[in-house]
N, C-alpha and C positions, 0 to 999 in steps of 0.2 A: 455589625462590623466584626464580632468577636467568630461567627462563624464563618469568615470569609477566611479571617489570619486563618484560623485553624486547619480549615482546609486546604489554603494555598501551601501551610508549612506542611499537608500531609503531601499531596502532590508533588512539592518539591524533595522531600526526603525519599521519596518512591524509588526503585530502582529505575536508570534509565530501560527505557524498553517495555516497562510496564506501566508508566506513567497514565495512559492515555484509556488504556482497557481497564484500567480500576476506576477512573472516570464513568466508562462506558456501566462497568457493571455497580460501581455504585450508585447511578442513578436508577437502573432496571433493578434493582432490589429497593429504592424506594416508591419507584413506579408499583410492583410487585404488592408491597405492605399499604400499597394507596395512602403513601405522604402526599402531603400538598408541595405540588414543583412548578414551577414557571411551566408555563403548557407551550409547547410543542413548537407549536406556529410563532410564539412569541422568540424563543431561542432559535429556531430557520433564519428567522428574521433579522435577531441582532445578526446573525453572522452573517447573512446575506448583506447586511450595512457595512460590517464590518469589509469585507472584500470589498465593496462599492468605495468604501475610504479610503481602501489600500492600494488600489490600482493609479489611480493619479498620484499618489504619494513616491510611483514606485520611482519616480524619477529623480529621488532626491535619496542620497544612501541614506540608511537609517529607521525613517518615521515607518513604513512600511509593513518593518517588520513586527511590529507589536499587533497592526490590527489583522494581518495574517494570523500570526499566532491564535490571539480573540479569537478568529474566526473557525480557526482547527479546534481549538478548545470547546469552546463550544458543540460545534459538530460532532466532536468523538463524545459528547456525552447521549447524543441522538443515536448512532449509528457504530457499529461495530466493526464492520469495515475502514469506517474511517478512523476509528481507533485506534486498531492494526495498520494500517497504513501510517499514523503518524510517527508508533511506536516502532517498528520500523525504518522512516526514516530520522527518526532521532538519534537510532543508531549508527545507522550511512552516516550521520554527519559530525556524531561523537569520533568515528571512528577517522574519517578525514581529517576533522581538527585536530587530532593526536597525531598525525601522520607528517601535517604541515609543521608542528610545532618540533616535532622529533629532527625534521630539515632543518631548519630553522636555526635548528639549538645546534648543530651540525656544521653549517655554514657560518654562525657567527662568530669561531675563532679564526678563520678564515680571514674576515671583512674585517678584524680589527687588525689582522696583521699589514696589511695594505698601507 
């Protein structure tokens, strides 16, 4: 359990944008040094579950979005492309949320003048 926190607090304090490729490349450095890692097929798999969970979930706001996530998570520790691709759009959507929020903050002396 202790190296799960550890990891997730390393992951989360990561720069946005890079999150996903230090994933990527720290698993292929201990792929490289021949640690012992949950094999291949087995991580495919959870996140092939994962997406299989999240698609009927998708009709309900909310539950959805975690086992996506799971499922990118995972994947960018396989595959580098999809690592770049998340990293990527974590950004697209960092950068959207700051956009809406800046409206937002914009409009709401507006709305209370009303």
């Amino acid at each position: 359990m202790r190296r799960i926190k550890t990891f997730w607090r390393e992951f989360r304090e990561a720069s946005p944008g890079e999150r996903f490729r230090n994933r990527y490349r720290s698993r292929a450095k201990k792929r490289a040094r021949g640690e012992k890692l949950l094999g291949r097929p087995l991580i495919l798999g959870l996140a092939g579950l994962s997406v299989l969970i999240a698609l009927p979930l998708m009709v309900m706001p909310g539950p959805a979005v975690v086992f996506w996530g799971l499922a990118g998570f995972l994947l960018a520790g396989e595959s580098a492309w999809v690592a770049r691709s998340l990293d990527w759009l974590e950004l697209k959507v960092l950068e959207r949320w700051r956009d809406w929020r800046r409206r937002r903050a914009r409009r709401a002396p507006a709305e209370l003048k009303e």
